[in-house]
C-alpha positions as CSV (number, residue, x, y, z in Angstrom):
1,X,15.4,0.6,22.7
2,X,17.0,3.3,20.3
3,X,19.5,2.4,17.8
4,X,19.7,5.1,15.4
5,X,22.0,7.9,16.2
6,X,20.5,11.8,16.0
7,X,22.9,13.5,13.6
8,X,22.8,16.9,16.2
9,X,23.8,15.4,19.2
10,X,25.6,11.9,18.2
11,X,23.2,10.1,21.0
12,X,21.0,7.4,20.2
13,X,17.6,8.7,20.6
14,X,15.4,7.0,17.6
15,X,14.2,3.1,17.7
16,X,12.9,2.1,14.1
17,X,9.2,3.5,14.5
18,X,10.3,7.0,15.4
19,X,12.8,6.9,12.2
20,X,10.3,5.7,9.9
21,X,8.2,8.4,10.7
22,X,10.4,10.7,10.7
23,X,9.7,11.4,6.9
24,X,11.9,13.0,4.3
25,X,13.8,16.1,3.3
26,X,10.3,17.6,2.5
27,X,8.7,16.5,6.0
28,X,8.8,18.7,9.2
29,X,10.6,15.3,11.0
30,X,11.1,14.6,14.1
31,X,12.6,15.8,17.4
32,X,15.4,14.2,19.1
33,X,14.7,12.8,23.0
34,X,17.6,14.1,23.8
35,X,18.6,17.5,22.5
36,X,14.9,18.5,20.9
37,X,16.0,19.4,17.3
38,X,14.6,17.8,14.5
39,X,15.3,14.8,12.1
40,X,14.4,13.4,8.9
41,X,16.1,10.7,6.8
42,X,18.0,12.4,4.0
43,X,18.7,12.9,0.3
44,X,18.6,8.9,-0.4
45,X,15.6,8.3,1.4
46,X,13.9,11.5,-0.3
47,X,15.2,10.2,-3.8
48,X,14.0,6.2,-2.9
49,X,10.6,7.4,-2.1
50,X,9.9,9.7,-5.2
51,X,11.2,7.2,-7.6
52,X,9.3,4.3,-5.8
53,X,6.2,6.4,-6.3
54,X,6.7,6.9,-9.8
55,X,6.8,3.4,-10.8
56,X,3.8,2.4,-8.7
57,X,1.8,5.3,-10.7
58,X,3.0,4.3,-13.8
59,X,1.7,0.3,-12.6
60,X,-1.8,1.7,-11.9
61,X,-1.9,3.7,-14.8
62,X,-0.7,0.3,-16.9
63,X,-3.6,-1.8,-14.9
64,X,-6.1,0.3,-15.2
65,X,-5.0,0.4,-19.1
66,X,-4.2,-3.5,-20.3
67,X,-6.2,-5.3,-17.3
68,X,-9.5,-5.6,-19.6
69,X,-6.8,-7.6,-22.0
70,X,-5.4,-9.4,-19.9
71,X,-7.4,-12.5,-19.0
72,X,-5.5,-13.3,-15.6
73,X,-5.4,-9.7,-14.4
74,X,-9.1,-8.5,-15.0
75,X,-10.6,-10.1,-11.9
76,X,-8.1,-9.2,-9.7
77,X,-7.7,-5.5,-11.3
78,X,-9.2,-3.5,-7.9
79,X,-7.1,-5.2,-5.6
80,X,-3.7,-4.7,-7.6
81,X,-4.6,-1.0,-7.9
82,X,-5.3,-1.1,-3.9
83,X,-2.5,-2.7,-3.6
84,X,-0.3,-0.5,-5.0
85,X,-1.9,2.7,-4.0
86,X,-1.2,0.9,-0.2
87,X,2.5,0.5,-0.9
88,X,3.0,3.8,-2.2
89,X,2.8,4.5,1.6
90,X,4.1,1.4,3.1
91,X,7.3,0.2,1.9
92,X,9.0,4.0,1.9
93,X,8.2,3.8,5.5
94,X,9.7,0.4,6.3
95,X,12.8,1.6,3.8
96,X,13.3,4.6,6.0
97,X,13.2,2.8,9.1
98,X,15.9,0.4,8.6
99,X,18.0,1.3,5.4
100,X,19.1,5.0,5.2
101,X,20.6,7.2,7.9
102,X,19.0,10.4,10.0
103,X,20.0,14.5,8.9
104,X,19.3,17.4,10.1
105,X,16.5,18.8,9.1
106,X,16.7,21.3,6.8
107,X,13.0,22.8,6.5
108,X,12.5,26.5,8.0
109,X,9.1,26.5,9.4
110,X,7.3,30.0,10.1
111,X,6.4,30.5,14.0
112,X,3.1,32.1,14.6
């Protein structure tokens, strides 16, 4: 069942797995089932993912850091930093599938 609409053709050729993999500005994306040209999710998602990123470094770095302090925290230190590490790949994916919308892509790739 595909409801997302390729920006190329106007069909709708990706379902939410095929959009969340689809990547970012900085990926190779995705080819439509349809017309063959490929995808990605744009600027937004690009932007959500880096800053999303960002703050889940600076959270490791910060457990790493104050978890010996921190009474509550130090026992549960290597699964927060898991954690985190795990969502660093995760929740972009889930974002893109359901919350920003498909572009061209934009990435010129060198045939060999």
């Amino acid at each position: 069942m595909s409801i997302y609409v390729c920006p190329h053709c106007g069909k709708k050729s990706f379902n939410p797995v095929t959009k969340a993999m689809a990547g970012q500005l900085n990926s190779h994306g995705k080819p439509c089932k349809e017309c063959g040209r490929l995808c990605v999710n744009g600027k937004a998602a690009t932007a959500f993912n880096a800053v999303f990123a960002l703050i889940c470094f600076v959270l490791v770095v910060l457990t790493y850091l104050k978890a010996p302090d921190i009474d509550w925290l130090y026992p549960i230190e290597k699964r927060v930093v898991l954690g985190l590490i795990l969502a660093i790949f995760i929740v972009p994916r889930i974002a893109n599938a359901f919350f920003f919308k498909m572009e061209p892509a934009i990435r010129i790739e060198l045939k060999r």
